[in-house]
BANU-429049 format. One line per 4 residues: number of its first residue (from 1); their letters; for each residue x, y, z of N, C-alpha, C. Coordinates in pm, 1 decimal, always signed. Example, Ala and Ser with C-alpha at 12.3 -4.5 7.8 and 13.67 -1.06 7.14 Angstrom:
1	as	+1319.0,-569.0,+780.0,+1230.0,-450.0,+780.0,+1320.0,-330.0,+780.0 ~ +1285.0,-225.0,+708.0,+1367.0,-106.0,+714.0,+1290.0,+3.0,+787.0
***
This chain:
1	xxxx	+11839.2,+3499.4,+12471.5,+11866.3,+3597.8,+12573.6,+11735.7,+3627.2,+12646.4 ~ +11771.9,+3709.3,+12793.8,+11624.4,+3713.3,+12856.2,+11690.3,+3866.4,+12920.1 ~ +11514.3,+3915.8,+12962.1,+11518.9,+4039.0,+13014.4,+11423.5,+4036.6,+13082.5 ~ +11423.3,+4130.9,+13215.6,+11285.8,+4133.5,+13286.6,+11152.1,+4166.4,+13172.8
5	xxxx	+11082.7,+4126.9,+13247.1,+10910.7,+4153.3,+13164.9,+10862.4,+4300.9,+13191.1 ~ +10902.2,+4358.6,+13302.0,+10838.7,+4477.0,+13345.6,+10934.5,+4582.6,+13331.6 ~ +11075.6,+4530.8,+13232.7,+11160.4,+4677.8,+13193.9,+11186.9,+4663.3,+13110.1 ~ +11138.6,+4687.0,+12968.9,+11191.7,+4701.4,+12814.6,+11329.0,+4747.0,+12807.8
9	xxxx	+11366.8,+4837.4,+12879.0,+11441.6,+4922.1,+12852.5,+11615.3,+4848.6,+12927.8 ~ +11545.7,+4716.9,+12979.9,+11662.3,+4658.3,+13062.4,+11782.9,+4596.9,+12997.6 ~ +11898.4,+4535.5,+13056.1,+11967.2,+4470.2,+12968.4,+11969.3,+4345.4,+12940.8 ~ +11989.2,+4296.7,+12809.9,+11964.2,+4075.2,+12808.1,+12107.8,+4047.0,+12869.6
13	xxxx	+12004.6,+3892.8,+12905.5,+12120.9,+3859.9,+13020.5,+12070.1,+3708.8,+12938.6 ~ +12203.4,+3605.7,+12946.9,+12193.6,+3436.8,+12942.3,+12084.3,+3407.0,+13010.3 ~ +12097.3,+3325.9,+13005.5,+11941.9,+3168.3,+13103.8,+12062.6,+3146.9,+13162.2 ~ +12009.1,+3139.2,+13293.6,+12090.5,+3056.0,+13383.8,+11998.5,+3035.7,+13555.6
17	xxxx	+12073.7,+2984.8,+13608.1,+12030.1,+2994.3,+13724.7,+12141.0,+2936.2,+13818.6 ~ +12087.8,+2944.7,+13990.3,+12185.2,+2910.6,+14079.2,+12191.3,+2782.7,+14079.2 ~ +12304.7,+2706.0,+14168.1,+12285.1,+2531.8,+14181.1,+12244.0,+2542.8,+14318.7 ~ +12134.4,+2429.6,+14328.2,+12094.7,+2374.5,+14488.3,+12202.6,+2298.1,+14496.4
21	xxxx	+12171.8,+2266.5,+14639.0,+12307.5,+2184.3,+14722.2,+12259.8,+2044.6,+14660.7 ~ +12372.4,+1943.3,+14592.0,+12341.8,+1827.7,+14598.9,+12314.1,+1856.2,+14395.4 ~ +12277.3,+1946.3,+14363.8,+12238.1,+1911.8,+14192.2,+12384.4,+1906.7,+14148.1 ~ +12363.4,+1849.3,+14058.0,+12490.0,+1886.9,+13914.1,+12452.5,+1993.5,+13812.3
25	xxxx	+12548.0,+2059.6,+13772.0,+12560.8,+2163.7,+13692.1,+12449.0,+2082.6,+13536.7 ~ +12467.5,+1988.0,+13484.4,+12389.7,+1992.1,+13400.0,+12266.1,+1984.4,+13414.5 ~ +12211.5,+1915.1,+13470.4,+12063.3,+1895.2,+13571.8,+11991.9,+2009.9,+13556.0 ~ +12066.2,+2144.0,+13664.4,+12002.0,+2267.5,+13665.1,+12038.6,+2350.0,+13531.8
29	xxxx	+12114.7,+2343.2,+13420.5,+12106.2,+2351.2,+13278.6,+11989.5,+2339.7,+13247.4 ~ +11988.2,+2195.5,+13244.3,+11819.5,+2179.1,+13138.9,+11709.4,+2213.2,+13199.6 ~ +11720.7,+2223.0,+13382.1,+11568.2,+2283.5,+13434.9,+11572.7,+2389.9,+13405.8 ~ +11672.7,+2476.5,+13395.1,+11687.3,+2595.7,+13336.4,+11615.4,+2707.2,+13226.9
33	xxxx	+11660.5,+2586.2,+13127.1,+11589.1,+2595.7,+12998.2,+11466.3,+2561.0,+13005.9 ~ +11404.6,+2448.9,+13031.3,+11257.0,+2447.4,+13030.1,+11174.7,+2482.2,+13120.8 ~ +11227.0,+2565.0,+13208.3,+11183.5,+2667.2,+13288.3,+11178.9,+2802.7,+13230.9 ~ +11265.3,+2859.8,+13148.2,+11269.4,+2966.4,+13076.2,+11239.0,+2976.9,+12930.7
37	xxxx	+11227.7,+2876.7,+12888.8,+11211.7,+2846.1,+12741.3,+11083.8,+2796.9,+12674.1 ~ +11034.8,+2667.4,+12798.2,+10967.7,+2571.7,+12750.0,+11020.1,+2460.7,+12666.8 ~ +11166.5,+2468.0,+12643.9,+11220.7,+2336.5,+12585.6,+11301.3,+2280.8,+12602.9 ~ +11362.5,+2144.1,+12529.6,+11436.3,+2066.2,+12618.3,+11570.5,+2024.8,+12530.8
41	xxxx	+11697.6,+2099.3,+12651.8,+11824.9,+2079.6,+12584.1,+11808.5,+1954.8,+12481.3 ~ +11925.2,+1995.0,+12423.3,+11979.5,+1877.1,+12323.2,+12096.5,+1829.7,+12324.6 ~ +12162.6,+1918.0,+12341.3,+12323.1,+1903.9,+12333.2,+12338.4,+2009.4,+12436.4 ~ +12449.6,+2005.2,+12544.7,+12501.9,+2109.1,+12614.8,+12659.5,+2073.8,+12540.2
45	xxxx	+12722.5,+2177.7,+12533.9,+12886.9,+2191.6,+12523.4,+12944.5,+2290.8,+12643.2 ~ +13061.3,+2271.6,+12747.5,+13088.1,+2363.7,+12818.3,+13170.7,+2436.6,+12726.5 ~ +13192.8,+2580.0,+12725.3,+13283.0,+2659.2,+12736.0,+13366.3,+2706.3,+12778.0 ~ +13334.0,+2813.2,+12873.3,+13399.9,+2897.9,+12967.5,+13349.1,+2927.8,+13064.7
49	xxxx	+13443.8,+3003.5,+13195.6,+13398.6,+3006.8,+13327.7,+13388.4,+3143.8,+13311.3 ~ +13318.4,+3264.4,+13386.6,+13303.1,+3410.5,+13376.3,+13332.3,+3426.4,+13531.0 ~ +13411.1,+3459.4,+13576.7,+13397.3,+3550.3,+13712.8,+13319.4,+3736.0,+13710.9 ~ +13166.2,+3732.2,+13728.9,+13116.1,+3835.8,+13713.8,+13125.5,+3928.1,+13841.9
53	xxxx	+13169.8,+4079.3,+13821.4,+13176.7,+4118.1,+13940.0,+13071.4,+4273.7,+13901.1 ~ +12972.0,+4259.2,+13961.2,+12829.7,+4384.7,+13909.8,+12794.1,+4448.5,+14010.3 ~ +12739.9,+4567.3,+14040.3,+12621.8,+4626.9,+14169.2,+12510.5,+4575.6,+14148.0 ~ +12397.5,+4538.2,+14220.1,+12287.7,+4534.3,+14243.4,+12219.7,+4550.7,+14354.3
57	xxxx	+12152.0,+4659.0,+14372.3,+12083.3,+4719.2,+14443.7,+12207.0,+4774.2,+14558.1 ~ +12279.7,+4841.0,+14501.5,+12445.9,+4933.6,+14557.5,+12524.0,+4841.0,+14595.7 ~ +12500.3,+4682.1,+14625.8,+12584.1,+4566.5,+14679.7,+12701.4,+4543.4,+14550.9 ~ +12802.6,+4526.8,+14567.2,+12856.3,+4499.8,+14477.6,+12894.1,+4318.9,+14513.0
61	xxxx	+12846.5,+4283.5,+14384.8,+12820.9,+4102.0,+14388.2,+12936.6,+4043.6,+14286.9 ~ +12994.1,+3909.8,+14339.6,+13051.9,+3876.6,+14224.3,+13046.8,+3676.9,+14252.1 ~ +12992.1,+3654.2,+14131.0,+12939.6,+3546.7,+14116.7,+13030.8,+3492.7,+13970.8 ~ +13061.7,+3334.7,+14031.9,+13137.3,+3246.7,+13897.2,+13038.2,+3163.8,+13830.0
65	xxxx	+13034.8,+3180.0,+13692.3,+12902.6,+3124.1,+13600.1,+12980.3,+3071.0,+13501.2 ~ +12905.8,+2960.5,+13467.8,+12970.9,+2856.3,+13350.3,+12867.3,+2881.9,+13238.9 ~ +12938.6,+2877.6,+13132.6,+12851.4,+2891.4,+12987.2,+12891.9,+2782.1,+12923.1 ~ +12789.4,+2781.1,+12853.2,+12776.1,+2647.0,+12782.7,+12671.3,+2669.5,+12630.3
69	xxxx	+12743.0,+2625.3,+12533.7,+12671.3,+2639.0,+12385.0,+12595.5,+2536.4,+12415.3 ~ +12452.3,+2584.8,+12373.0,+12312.3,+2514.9,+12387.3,+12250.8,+2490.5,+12229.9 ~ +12171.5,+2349.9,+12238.6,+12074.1,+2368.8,+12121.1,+12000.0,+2286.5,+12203.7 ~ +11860.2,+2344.9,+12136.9,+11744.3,+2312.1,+12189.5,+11634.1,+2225.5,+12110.7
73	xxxx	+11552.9,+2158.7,+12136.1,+11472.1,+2072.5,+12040.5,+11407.1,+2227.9,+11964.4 ~ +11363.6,+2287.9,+11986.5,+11227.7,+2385.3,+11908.9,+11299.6,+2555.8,+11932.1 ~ +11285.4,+2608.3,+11812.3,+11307.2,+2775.6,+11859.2,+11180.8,+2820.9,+11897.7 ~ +11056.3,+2781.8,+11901.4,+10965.7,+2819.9,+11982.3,+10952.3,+2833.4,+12094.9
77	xxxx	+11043.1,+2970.6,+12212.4,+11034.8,+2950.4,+12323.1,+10907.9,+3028.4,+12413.4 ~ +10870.4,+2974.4,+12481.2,+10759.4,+2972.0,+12574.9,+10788.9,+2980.3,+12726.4 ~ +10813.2,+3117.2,+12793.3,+10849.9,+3098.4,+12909.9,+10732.9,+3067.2,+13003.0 ~ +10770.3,+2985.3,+13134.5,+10688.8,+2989.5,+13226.4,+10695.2,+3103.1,+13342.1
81	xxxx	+10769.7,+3118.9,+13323.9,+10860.1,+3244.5,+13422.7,+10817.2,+3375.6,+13349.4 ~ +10640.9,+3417.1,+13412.2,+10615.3,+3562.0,+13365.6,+10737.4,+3687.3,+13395.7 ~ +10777.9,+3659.8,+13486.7,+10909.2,+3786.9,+13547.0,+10999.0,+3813.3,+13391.8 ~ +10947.8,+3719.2,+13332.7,+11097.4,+3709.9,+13210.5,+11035.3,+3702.8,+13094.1
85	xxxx	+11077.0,+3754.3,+12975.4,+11050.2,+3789.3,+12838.4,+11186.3,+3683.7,+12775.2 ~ +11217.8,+3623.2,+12695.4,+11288.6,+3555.9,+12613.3,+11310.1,+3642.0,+12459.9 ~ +11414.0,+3616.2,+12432.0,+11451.3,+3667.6,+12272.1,+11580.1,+3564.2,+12245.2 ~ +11496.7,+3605.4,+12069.1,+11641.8,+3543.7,+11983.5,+11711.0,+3677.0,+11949.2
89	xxxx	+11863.2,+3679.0,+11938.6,+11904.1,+3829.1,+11885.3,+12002.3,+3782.2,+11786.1 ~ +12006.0,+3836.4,+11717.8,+12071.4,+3795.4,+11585.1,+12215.1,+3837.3,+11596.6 ~ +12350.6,+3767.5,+11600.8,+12479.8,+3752.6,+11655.1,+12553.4,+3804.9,+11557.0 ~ +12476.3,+3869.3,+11414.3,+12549.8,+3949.3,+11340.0,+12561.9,+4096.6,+11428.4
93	xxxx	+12461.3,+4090.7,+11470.4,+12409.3,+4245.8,+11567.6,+12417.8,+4256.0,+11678.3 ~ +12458.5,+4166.8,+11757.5,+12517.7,+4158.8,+11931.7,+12550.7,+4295.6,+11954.0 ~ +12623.5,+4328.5,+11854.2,+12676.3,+4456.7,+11913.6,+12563.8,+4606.9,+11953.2 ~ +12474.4,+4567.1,+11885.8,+12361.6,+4685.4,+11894.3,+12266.7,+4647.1,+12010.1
97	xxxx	+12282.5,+4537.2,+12091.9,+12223.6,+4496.6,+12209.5,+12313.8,+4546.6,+12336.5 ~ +12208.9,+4597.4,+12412.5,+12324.8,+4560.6,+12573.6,+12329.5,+4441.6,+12625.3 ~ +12397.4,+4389.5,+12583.2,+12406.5,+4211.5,+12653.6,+12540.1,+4254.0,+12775.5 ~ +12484.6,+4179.3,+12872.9,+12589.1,+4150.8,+12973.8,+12615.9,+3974.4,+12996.7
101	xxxx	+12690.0,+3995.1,+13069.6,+12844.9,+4068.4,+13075.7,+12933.6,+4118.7,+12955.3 ~ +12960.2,+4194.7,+12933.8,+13010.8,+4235.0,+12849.5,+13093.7,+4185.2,+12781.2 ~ +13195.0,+4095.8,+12842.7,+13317.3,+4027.9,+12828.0,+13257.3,+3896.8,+12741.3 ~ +13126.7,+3855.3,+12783.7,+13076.1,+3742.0,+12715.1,+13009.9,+3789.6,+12573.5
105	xxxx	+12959.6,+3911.0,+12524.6,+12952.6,+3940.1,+12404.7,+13031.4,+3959.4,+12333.8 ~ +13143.4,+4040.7,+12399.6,+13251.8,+4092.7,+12339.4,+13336.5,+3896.5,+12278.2 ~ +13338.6,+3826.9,+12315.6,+13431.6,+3679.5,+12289.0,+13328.4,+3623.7,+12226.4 ~ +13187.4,+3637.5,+12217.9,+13112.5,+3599.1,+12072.3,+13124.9,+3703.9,+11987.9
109	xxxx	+13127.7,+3801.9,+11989.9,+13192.7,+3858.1,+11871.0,+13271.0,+3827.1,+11757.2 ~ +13444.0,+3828.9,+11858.7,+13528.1,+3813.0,+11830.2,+13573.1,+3653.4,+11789.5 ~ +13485.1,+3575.9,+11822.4,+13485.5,+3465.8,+11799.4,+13618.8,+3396.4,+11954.5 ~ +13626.7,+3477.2,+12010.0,+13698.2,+3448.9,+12087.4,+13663.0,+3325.6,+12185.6
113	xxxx	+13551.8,+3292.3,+12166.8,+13469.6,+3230.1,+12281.7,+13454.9,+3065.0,+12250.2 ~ +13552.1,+3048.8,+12141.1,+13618.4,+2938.7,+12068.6,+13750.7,+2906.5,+12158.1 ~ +13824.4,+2972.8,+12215.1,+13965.9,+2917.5,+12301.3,+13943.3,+2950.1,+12389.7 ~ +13889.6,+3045.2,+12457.3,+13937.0,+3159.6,+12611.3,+13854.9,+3002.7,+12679.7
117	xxxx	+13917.8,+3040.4,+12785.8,+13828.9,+2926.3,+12911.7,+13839.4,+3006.7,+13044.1 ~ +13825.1,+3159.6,+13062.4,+13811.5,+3199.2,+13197.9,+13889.9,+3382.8,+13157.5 ~ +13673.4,+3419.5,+13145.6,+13703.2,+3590.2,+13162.1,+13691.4,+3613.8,+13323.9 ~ +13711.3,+3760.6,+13273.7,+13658.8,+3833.5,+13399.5,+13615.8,+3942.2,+13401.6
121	xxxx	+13517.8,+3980.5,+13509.4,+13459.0,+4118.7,+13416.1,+13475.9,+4189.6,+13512.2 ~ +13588.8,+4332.3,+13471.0,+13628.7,+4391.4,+13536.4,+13565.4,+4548.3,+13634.5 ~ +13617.6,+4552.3,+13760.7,+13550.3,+4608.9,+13840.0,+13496.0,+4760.5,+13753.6 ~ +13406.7,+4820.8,+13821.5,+13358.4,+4939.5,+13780.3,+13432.0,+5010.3,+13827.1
***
């Protein structure tokens, strides 16, 4: 999980990023990761699709994001991306984190995140 560097107090959010015109979804996966990590996928598995719908900065945004179970060569992660702090959080305890989207903690929880193929995270 990642969080800004300059707000402790913020919420963890996945690695991810946008697609340029012309990449493939796995491509910007692994630049992803070793852009945020310092390491280099191993295995991607898709999951599920999230239709996220959030405010930021009073705009209300809603963006479709694909998740995908990751393993990585090394748990030693090393970001290059000062803006960003990296963590491991322990998935017995998800629940004592603010992870967003919500809908995506809540289906690792529940283990739900084994069948579902398309949340949505509902308006405020």
């Amino acid at each position: 999980m990642q969080r800004p560097a300059d707000d402790p107090d913020a919420c963890y959010a996945f690695i991810g990023g946008a697609l340029e015109f012309g990449e493939l979804m796995e491509e910007r996966l692994r630049q992803e990761y070793r852009e945020e990590t310092g390491c280099n996928v191993v295995e991607a598995v898709y999951l599920f699709v999230v239709e996220n719908r959030f405010r930021f900065d009073r705009a209300l945004l809603h963006s479709v994001e694909h998740y995908f179970r990751v393993s990585l060569d090394s748990y030693d992660v090393q970001s290059s991306e000062r803006q960003l702090t990296q963590h491991w959080l322990p998935i017995g305890d998800l629940t004592c984190y603010d992870v967003r989207p919500r809908v995506v903690l809540d289906a690792i929880v529940s283990g739900a995140w084994q069948n579902v193929k398309h949340l949505i995270v509902p308006l405020e």
